[in-house]
N, C-alpha and C positions, 0 to 999 in steps of 0.2 A: 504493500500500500504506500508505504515510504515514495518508491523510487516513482511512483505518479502523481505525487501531489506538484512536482515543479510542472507537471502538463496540465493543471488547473489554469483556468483564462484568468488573468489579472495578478501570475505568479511571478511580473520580474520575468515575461519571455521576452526576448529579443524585439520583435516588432512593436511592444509597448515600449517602451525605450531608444526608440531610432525616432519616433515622432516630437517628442521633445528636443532630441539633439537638432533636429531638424529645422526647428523651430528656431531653437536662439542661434543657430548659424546662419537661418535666411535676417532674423533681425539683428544681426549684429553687420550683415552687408547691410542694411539697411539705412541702419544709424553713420556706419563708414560713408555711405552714397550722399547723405542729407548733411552731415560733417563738410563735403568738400564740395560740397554744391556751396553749402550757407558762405563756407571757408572764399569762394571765388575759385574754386582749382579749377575748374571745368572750363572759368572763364578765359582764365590767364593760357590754359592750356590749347585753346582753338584763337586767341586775339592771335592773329599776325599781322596784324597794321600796325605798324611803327611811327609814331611822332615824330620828326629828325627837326633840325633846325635851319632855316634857310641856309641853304648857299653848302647844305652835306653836299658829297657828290655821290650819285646811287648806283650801284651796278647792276643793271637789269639782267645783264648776259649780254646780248648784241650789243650794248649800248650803254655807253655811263654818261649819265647825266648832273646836272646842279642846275636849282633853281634859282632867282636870287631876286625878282621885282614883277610887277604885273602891270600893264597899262589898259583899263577899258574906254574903249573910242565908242563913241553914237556915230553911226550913217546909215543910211538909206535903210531908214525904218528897223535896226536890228543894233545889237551890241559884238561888236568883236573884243575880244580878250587877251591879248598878247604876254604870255607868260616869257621873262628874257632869263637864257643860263648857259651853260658851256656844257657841249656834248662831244664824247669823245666814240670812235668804230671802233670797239672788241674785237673783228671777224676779223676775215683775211681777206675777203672782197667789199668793195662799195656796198654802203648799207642806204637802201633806198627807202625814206620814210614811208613812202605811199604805199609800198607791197608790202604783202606776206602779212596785217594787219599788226601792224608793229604797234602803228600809234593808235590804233580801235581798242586793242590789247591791252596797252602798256601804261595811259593816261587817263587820267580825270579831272571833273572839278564838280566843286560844290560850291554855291552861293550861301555864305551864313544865314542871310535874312530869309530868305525865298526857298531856302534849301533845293532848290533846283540841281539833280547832277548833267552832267553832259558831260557823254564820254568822245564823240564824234569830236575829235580835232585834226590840226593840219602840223606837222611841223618839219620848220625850214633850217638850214642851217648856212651861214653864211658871214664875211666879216664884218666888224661892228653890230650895233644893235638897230639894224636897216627893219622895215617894217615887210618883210618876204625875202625870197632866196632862193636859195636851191634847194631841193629834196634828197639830193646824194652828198653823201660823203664818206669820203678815200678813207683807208687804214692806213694805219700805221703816223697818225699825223698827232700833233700835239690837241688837246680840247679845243675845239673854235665856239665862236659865239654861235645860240642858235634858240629859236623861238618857237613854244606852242602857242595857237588860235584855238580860241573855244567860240562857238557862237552863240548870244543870249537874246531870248526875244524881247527881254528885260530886263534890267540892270540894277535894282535897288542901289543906294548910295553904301557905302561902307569900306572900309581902311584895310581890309583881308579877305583874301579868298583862301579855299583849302584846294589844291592839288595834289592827287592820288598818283602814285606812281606805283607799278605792277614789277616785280620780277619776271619774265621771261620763260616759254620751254619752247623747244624748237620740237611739235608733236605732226602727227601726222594726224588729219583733220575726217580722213573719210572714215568710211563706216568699214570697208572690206580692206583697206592696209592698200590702198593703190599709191600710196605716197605724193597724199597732196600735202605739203608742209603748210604751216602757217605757225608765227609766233603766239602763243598762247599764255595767258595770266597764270603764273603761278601761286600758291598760296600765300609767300611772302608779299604785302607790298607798306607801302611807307606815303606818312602822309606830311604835307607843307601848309604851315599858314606863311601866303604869300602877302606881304604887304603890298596894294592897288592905287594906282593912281585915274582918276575919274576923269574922262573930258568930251563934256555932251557935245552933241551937234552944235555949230555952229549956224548962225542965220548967215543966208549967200547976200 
């Protein structure tokens, strides 16, 4: 009779004693998960937009850049935005703004007041701080001066804009691997508050 009572229900068998251990180890992930959530870990651990201070210079990959002033112009009905900094070609052939969706990719801006983004810009490279330029530039050459365009249908007044800059991948775009390249946003990217200078339209 002894050797049957440990097979009576509710005698310390094994499966009443796995649902309690069960228990405080789903709650003690629990408490771990709500700990680093409350903590910010989750936050700090996906943030890759970096702060930097005017005038860093960023390496996207293709392309290093610095930003360093902005000017917004009024004309024909619209705001252009001309962001002025020194860009230097990483590659080993001429890097052509306009292909490969470098600057669709690689740039941004946000307006403080209006929070408007616009990522569609143009940018030129060329000497001095000329208002356009050329779209190519050679390797191997020291930083020249060079300028993104954002275009705004409206301009609120204000002393700073933010500019988004993207790290770089050089991926292949299609679906089946036919190797359409295109430059693609990586996770890293970095942000600028640019100091803006404002200057409406002029009456003719």
């Amino acid at each position: 009779m002894a050797a049957n009572d440990g097979d009576e229900p509710g005698d310390g068998g094994r499966p009443g004693r796995s649902v309690p251990a069960l228990l405080i180890v789903l709650a003690c992930v629990l408490a771990l998960t709500a700990g680093v959530w409350l903590a910010g870990g989750f936050n700090r651990a996906t943030d890759r937009l970096f702060r930097l201070p005017v005038g860093t210079e960023v390496d996207m990959g293709p392309l290093s850049i610095s930003v360093q002033r902005a000017l917004a112009r009024e004309g024909y009905g619209e705001w252009n935005v001309y962001v002025f900094g020194m860009c230097r070609n990483n590659t080993d052939e001429p890097l052509v703004s306009s292909a490969d969706r470098l600057v669709s990719n690689g740039f941004s801006m946000q307006h403080p007041t209006s929070r408007e983004v616009v990522g569609d810009a143009s940018l030129f490279f060329g000497p001095g701080e000329t208002l356009g330029g050329s779209n190519s530039l050679n390797p191997g050459t020291p930083p020249v001066p060079c300028q993104l365009v954002f275009d705004y249908d409206t301009f609120p007044d204000t002393d700073l804009v933010t500019v988004g800059i993207s790290e770089l991948e050089w991926i292949d775009r299609s679906p089946t691997g036919e190797g359409d390249m295109v430059w693609s946003a990586a996770r890293i990217a970095y942000r600028f508050e640019v100091p803006v200078v404002t200057e409406p339209e002029t009456e003719p």
